[in-house]
N, C-alpha and C positions, 0 to 999 in steps of 0.2 A: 380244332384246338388240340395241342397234345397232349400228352400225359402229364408230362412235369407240369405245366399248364393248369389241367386241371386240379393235381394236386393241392394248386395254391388260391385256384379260385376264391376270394373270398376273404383270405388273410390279410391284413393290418397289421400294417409296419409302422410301430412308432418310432419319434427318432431319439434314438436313445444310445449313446455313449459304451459300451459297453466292452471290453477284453475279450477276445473269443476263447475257444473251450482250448486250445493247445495251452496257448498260455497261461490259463487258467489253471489247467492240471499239473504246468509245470514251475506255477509258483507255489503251488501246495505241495505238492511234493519234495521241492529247494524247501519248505517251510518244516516238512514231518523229517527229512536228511537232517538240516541243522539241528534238531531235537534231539536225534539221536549219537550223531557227532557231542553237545552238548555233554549228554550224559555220560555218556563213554568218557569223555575229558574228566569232568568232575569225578567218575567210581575213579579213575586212572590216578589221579591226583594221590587220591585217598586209600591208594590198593591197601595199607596196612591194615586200614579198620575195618576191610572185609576178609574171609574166609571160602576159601573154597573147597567145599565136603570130597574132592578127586583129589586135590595135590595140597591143599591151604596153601597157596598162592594164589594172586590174581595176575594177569598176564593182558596184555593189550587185548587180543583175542577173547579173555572173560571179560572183561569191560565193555567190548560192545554187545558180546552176548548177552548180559545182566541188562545191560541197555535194551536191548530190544525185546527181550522177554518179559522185560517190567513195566517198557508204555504199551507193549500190545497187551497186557495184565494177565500174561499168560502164569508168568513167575511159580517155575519146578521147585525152588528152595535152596539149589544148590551152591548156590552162591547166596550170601546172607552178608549184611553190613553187624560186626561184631562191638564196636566200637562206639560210645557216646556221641562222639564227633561226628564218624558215616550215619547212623542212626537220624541227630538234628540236619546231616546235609538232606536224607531221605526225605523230611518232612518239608523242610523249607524249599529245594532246589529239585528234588528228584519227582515229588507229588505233584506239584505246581504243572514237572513237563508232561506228567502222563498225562493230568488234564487236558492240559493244550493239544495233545496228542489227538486224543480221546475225541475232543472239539473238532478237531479239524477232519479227523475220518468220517464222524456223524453229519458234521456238516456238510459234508462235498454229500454224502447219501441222501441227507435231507433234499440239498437245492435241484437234487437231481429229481424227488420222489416229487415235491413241490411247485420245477419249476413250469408246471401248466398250471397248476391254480392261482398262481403269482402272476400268473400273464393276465389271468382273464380279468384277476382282481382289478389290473392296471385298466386292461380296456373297460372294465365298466367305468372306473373311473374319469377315462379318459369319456366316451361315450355322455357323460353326466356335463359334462365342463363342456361340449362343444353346442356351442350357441356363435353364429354370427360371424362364422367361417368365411372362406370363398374355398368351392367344389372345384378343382382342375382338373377336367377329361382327359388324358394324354399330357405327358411327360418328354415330350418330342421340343424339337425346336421352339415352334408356336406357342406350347405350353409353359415353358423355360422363361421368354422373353414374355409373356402373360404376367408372369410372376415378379420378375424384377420388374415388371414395370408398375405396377400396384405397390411394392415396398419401397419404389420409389416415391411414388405419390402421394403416401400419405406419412401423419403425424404421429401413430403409432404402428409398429410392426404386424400387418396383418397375420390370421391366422389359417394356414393354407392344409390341406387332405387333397390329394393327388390323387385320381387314378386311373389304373395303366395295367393291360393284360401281362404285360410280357412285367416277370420279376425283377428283371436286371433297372429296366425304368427305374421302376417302384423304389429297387435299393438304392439308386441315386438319387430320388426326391427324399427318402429319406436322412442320405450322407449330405442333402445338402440342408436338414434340419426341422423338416416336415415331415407330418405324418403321411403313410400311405396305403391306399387298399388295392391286391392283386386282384385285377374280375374282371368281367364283360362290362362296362358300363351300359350297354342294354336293358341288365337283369336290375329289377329294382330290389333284390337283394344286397345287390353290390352298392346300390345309390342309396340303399339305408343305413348300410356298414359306414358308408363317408358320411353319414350327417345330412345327406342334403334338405332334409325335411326343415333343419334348422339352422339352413346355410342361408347367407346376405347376396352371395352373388355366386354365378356355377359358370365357369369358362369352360366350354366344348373346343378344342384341339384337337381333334379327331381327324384319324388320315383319307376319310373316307367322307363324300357327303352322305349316302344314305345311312352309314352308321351316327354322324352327327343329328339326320333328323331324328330318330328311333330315339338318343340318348335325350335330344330336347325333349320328344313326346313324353317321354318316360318321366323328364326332371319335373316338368310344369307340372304333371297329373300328383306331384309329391311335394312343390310347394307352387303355391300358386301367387306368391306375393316377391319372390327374389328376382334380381335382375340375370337372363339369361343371355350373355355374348357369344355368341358361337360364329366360328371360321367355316367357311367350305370353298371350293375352289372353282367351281363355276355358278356363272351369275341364274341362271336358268333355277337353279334351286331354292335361291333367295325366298319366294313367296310361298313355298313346302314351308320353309325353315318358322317363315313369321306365323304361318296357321299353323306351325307344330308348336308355339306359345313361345319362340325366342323374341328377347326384346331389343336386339341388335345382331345383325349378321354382317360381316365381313368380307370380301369377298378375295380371298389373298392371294390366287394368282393372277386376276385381272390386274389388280389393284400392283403386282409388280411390275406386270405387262405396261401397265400405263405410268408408273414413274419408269420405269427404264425410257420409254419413250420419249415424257418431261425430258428427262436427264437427257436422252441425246440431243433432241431439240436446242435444249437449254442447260447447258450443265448448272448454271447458276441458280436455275430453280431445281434443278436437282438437288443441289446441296442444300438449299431452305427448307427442303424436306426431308434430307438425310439430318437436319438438326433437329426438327422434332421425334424422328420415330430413333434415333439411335440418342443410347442413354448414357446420361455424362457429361455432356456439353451442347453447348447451343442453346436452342430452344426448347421449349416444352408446352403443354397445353395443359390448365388448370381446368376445374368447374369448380366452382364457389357459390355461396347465395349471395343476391344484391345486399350489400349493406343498407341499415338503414338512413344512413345521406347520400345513398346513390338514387333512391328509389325518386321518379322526377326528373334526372336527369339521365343526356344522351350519352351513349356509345363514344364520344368523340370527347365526353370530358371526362374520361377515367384514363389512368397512369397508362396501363397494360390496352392492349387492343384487344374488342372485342368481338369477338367473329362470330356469335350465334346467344341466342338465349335458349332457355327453356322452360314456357311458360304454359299453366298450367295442364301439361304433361306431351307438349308438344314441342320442335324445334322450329324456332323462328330463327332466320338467318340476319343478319346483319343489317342488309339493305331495309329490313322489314321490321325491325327494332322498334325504331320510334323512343319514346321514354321509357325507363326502368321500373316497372310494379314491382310490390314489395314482396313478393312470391317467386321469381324471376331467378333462373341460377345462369349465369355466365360462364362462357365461354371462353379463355382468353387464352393471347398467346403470351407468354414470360419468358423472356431471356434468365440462362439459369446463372445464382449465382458463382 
């Protein structure tokens, strides 16, 4: 791992909106210039009702110098408002900007002195509030389409924590509105920084199988009740993967291996399965609970076709169905609308 790398080991990227620092210092700055422009205009207006101790004149040139002398609260004397009028502009117009001046210097010092304690404030906060997450291993392809595919399918917007060694990932799970942690997911430092203790479901997308089994071992030993999906690329690791406590493995290059095959065979069942896995149209595949006037009857009398159940913690296939108990969550395939 490298440097930079390690530096960030561990950091959490919230996603969070925010102006970066050029901009930042150059609207405050466009903000302290208009202030002093301001006042310089205002003494300039009013040169009469001031005096100046060198010549009693005031000149464009003492105008911004009185300007600037007066909001940095340095003010030598030399220049003095003589006059009732310059006097009430001072109190009304001239005090008001040294304040805002004043504000705006302290404040950019402050956000700078502050802005680690404001961070961590956030993550505890944030840390407090995550309950009932989904963990995403890897930010890569696999991971990407993991995600849209879960906010497709459900009813409200789930809530997703990424994580991904390399930072660049990380700040794209973030830009696209999730939170994200830089690390090893190995280290169960890193798998407690994302939550996972108190996560609903953890997708492993990992580009490696033996690093996907190490993060399964590591996630099951830290929640023992969430569902764990994980990818690996060859079938041979499958039964590692299920005694390292995952509770669905994937097997993603076989599994292209053998639609590409489908597909040349058959392009037509190639594309009844390019409708379920590509998202947007076509097809799609629900899980549901049996309702309760389903329960009793078969497979063959519901709307949607149903290709599998899952009853009490096992998949029965279609052929194997029989009637629907009231515990039963279905399988079905839905044309989208």
């Amino acid at each position: 791992m490298n440097g930079e790398t390690d530096r960030d080991d561990g950091r959490v990227i919230l996603p969070l909106r925010r102006p970066g620092p050029v901009r930042t210092m150059a609207i405050r700055l466009g903000l302290a210039f208009a202030a002093v422009v301001t006042m310089s205009v205002t003494v300039l207006l009013d040169r009469d009702g001031y005096t100046d101790n060198h010549d009693g004149q005031v000149s464009f040139l003492d105008a911004l110098y009185y300007a600037t002398v007066s909001l940095s609260t340095t003010g030598y004397g030399d220049i003095v408002p003589v006059s009732d009028t310059a006097r009430w502009v001072n109190v009304a117009v001239i005090m008001p900007l040294r304040v805002f001046f004043l504000v705006l210097l302290v404040g950019t010092t402050f956000e700078v002195l502050t802005a680690r304690t404001r961070r961590q404030w956030k993550l505890s906060r944030w840390r407090e509030k995550l309950r009932g997450h989904t963990v995403v291993v890897g930010y890569g392809n696999k991971g990407r389409a993991a995600v849209k595919a879960l906010c497709e399918g459900a009813d409200t917007e789930p809530r997703f924590v990424i994580i991904d060694s390399v930072a660049t990932m990380a700040e794209e799970a973030r830009d696209d509105g999730h939170a994200a942690v830089v690390g090893d997911a190995t280290r169960a430092m890193i798998l407690k920084h994302a939550g996972v203790d108190s996560a609903t479901r953890i997708i492993v997308a990992a580009d490696r199988d033996d690093t996907a089994a190490l993060v399964t071992l590591s996630v099951r030993q830290l929640n023992r009740d969430a569902v764990i999906a994980v990818a690996v690329r060859a079938s041979e690791n499958v039964p590692l993967l299920r005694q390292s406590g995952a509770t669905t493995v994937i097997t993603s290059s076989e599994a292209a291996g053998r639609l590409l095959g489908l597909a040349a065979q058959s392009p037509a069942t190639g594309d009844v399965i390019g409708d379920l896995l590509i998202q947007g149209h076509g097809l799609h595949l629900i899980d549901r609970p049996a309702r309760p006037e389903e329960v009793g009857s078969s497979p063959a009398e519901c709307e949607d076709m149903v290709l599998a159940v899952v009853r009490t913690g096992k998949l029965v296939r279609y052929d194997q169905i029989g009637a629907f108990a009231a515990d039963d969550r279905l399988i079905q395939v839905r044309a989208r609308a």
